[in-house]
N, C-alpha and C positions, 0 to 999 in steps of 0.2 A: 230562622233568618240568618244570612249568612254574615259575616263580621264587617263594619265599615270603618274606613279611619276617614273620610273625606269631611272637612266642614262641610252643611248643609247647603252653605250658600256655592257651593264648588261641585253637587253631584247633580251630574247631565245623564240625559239618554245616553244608551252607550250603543249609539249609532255611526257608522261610517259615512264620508263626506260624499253628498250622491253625486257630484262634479268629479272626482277624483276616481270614484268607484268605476263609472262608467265610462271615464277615460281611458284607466287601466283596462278594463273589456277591450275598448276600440284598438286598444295596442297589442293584446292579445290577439284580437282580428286579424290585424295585419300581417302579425307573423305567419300565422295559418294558412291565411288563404292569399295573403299580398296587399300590399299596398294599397294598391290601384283597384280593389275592388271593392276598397271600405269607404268609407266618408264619414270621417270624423269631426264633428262638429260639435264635441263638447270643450275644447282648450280656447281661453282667452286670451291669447297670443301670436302675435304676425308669425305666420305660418307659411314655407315657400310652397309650390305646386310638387313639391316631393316630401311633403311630408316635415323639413328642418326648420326649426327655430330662426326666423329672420333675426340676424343681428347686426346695427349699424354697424360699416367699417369704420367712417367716421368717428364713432363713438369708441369703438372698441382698439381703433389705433392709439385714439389718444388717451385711454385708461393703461393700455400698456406702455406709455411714455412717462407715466406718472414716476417717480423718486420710490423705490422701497420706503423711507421713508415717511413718506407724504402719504400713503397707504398704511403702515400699521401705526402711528400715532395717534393718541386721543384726542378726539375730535372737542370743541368749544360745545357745552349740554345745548346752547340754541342752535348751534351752527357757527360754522365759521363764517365774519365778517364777509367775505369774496364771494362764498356760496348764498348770504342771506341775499346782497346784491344780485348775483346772479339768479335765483331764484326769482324775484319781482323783475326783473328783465325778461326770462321766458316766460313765468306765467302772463304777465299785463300786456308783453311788447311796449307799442304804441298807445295801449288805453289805460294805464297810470292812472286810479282813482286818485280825486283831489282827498285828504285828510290825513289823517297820521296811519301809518302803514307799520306792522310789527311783524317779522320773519321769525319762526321759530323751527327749526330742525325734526324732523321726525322717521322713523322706518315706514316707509313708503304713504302713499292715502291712506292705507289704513290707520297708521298713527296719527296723521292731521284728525282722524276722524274721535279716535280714543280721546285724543288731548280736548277737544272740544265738547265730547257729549261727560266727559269727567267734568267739568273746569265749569260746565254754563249749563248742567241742567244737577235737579236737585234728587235725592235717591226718591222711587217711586212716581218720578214726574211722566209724561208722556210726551215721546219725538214724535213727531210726524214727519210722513215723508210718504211717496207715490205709493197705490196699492202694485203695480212692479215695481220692485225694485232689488238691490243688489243683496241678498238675504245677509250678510257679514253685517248688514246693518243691526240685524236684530241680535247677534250673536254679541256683538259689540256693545250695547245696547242692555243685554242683560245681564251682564255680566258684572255690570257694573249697580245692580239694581234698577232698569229706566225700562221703559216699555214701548215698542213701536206702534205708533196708531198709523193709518193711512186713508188716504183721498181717492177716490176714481183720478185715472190721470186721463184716460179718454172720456167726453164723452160720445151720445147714441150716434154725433156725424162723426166720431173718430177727431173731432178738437180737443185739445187742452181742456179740461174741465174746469173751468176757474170756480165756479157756481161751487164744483163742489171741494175745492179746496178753499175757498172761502169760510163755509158753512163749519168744516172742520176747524181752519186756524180762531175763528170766532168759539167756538164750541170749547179749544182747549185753553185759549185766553179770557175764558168764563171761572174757571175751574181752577188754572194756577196762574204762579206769577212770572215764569217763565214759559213764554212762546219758541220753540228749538223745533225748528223745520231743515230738513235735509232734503237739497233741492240738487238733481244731478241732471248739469245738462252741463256744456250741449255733447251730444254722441251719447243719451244716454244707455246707459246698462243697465238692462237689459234691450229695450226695444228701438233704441237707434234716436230716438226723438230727440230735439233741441228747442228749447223753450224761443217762444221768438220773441223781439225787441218790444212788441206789442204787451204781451204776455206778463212779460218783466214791469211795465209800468204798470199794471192791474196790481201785481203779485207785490211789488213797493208800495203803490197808493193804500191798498188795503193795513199794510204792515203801519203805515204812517200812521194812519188813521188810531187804530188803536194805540201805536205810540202816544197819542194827546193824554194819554191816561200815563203818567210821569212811576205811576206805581209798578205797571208793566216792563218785562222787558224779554226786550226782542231779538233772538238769535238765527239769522238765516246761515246754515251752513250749506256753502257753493261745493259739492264734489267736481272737479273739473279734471279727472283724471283721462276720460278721451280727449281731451280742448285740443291737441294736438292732431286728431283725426278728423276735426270740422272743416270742411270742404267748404264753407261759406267766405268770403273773401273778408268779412268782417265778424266775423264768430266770436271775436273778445270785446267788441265797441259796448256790449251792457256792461262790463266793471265800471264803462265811466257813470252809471247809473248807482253808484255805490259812492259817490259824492258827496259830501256834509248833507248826510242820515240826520233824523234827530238822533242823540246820545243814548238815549234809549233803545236804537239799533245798533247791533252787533255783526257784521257783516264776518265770517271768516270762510277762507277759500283754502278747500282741502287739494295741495299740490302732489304729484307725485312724477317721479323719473322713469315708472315703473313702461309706460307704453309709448311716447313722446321719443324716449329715447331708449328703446329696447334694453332697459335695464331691471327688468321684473326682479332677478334676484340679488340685485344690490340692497336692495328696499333704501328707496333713499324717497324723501319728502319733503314736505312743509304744512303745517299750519299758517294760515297767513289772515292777520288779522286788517280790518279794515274800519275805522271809527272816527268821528269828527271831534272825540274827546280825546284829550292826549293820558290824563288819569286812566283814562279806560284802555287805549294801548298803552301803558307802562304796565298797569295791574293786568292784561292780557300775557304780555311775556312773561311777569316774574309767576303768574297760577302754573302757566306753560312752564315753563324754564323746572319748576318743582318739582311736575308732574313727570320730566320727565328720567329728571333723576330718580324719583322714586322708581321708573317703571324697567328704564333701558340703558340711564345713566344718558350716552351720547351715542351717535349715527357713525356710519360709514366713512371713514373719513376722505378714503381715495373717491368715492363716488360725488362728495360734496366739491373733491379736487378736479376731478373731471367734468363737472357742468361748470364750477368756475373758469376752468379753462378754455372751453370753447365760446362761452360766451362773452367774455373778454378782449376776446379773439376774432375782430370781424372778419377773414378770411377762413379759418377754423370753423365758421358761425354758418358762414355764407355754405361753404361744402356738408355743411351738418344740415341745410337746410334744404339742396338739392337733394342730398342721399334720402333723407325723410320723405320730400317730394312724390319719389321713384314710389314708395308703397303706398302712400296715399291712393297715388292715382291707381295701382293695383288693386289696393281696397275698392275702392269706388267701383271700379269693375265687374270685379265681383258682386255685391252688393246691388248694383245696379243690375246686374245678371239676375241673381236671385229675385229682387221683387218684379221684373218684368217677365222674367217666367211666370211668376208668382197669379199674377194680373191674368195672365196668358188664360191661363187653367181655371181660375176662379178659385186660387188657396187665398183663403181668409188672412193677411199679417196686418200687424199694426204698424202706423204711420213710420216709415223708415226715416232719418235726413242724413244720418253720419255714422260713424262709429264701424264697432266690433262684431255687433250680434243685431239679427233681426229676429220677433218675435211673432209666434202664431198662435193665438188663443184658441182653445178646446178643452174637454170636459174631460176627467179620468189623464191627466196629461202622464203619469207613470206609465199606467198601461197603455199607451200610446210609443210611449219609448221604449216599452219592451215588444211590442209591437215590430216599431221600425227599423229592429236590433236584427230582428229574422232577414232583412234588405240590408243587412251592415249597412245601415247607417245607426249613425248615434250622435244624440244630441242634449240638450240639460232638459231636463220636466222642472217648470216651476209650478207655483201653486194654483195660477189660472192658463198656462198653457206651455208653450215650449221654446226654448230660444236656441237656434242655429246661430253658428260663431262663424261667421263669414271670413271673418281673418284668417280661420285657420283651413279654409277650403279651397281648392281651388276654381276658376272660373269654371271649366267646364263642369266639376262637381256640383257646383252652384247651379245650374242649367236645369241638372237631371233631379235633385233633391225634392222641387216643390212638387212634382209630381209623384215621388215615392210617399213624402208627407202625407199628399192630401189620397192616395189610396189608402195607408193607414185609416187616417181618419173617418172616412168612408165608412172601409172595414169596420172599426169599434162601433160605429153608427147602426150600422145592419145588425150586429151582432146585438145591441143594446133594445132596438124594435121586434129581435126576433125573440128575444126572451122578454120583454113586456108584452108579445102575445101571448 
């Protein structure tokens, strides 16, 4: 056996990142053969119709106006005062939960997500969260010693499952004393779905319920990292559903810079806590506030000076809000391209409403992507089937794709009946 220095609790598969692997492929594609005859559909990021990186002007005007500075000084371990403000202005807008609210700073969602599953659940406990979902969940998750369980998130009509996310949240609030469900909506990632207003009052009532049991306690964590992609005219009115909880609810909403405002590699964030106890937001920030010195010390600080400053800024705010607009409605396009192709042909995807990526359930979903590698295209394989990143393709790519898809799938079908004969 070969020599190891690693703690045990520190040795992983030594596996490469399969998002990243077959992105590199797809870039390798393009140089080869061109651009224009690959379709790449594994990057999670507003993508123009040539392939570059969308980045706000807006945004990136006003980061280069920033003070040297205002950029390399140490940032405040929560965040600076300006940025917590501004931070609860663009995540809430207009819908402002009534209670005590605590902003804590973080490197993008994924740090609202760390500081939360450290800080409110116990080592060896079980998170729940959708059978799709964003795999950094589990990676995040274990690392820390905790473990992800999951719910059907459709059910057999393609609705919300509540039945059986019920069955689960009851199942793990039998067993421990902390209930920690990781709930990503709206635009969710992977398959575009946004929980509706309907949904939210089950998915509360239930939570209440078992609140009566004072022994319990209860941590909904909101990922809201697309909220800026929701095409719904009211896509943020459930925070006001986050209103004097009993105390035994934990409401925190994981924020991030990272797509909102095309700033993926700032990693800039928040934790945001949400409670009808005030004890419980003060010991919310000072766990946070700990955690985070132990892990990263403090954030960004020109990126926390940059949202402050446009949102402060209602003309700044106003122009930040058109420029965003412009790819919304590109997204949408697109997207709506894809699942009415989709419709067209009779490819199978799950319920779309917003977001990044639409997803298509199927069996063997690896060998499906290496599959549909041979038609340059490339897309992520998750564990029940495959998710195309719409952001990053363009319209007319979108058109052509569900029918490359669903030959694939086809394909692996035939092939799976001809060797079961």
């Amino acid at each position: 056996m070969s020599q190891s220095m690693a703690a045990k609790h520190a040795i992983w598969p030594r596996k490469k990142d399969i998002i990243f692997n077959l992105s590199e492929r797809a870039q390798r594609a393009e140089k080869n053969i061109g651009r224009e005859n690959v379709i790449n559909a594994t990057i999670g990021a507003l993508m123009d119709d040539y392939g570059r990186l969308i980045t706000m002007e807006t945004v990136y005007n006003e980061y280069k106006s920033i003070q040297n500075n205002d950029i390399a000084a140490y940032a405040s371990l929560a965040g600076q005062p300006e940025y917590i403000e501004a931070v609860k202005k663009a995540c809430f807008k207009e819908y402002m939960p009534e209670g005590h609210i605590r902003v804590v700073a973080s490197p993008g969602g994924s740090g609202a997500i760390k500081l939360a599953v450290c800080n409110y659940t116990n080592p060896g406990d079980q998170i729940l969260t959708s059978d799709w979902f964003w795999s950094p969940y589990v990676i995040i998750s274990e690392e820390v010693g905790r473990k992800i369980d999951t719910y059907q998130l459709f059910d057999s009509s393609n609705n919300f499952n509540f039945e059986s996310f019920k069955n689960k949240f009851l199942e793990i609030s039998d067993k421990q004393e902390r209930i920690f469900t990781i709930i990503n909506t709206p635009a969710h990632n992977p398959t575009g779905y946004s929980v509706s207003d309907d949904e939210w009052d089950k998915i509360l009532d239930l939570s209440k319920d078992v609140a009566k049991n004072k022994d319990k306690k209860i941590i909904l964590f909101v990922d809201v990292a697309y909220i800026d992609f929701a095409t719904k005219e009211n896509s943020r009115a459930f925070f006001k559903k986050f209103s004097n909880l009993p105390e035994n609810i934990l409401v925190i909403v994981g924020f991030s810079m990272s797509k909102g405002f095309t700033a993926y590699g700032m990693r800039m964030g928040a934790a945001i806590g949400i409670t009808s106890c005030e004890n419980v937001a003060e010991e919310f920030h000072y766990s946070c506030v700990h955690s985070c010195r132990a892990n990263w010390s403090n954030c960004n600080r020109g990126a926390m000076t940059l949202l402050s400053n446009i949102m402060k800024d209602s003309e700044k705010y106003k122009e930040y809000n058109e420029d965003k607009d412009r790819y919304k409605k590109m997204l949408s396009v697109r997207a709506k391209t894809f699942v009415e192709e989709s419709e067209k042909i009779g490819l199978d995807i799950l319920p779309y409403r917003d977001g990044f990526f639409v997803s298509i359930p199927c069996e063997n979903p690896m060998e499906v992507c290496e599959e549909l590698t041979k038609d340059n295209l490339y897309l992520v394989p998750l564990k029940m089937g495959l998710r195309f990143a719409v952001c990053a393709v363009s319209e007319s790519k979108c058109k052509i794709a569900p029918r490359i898809i669903k030959n694939a799938l086809e394909y692996i079908e035939s092939k799976k009946v001809i060797g079961e004969k």
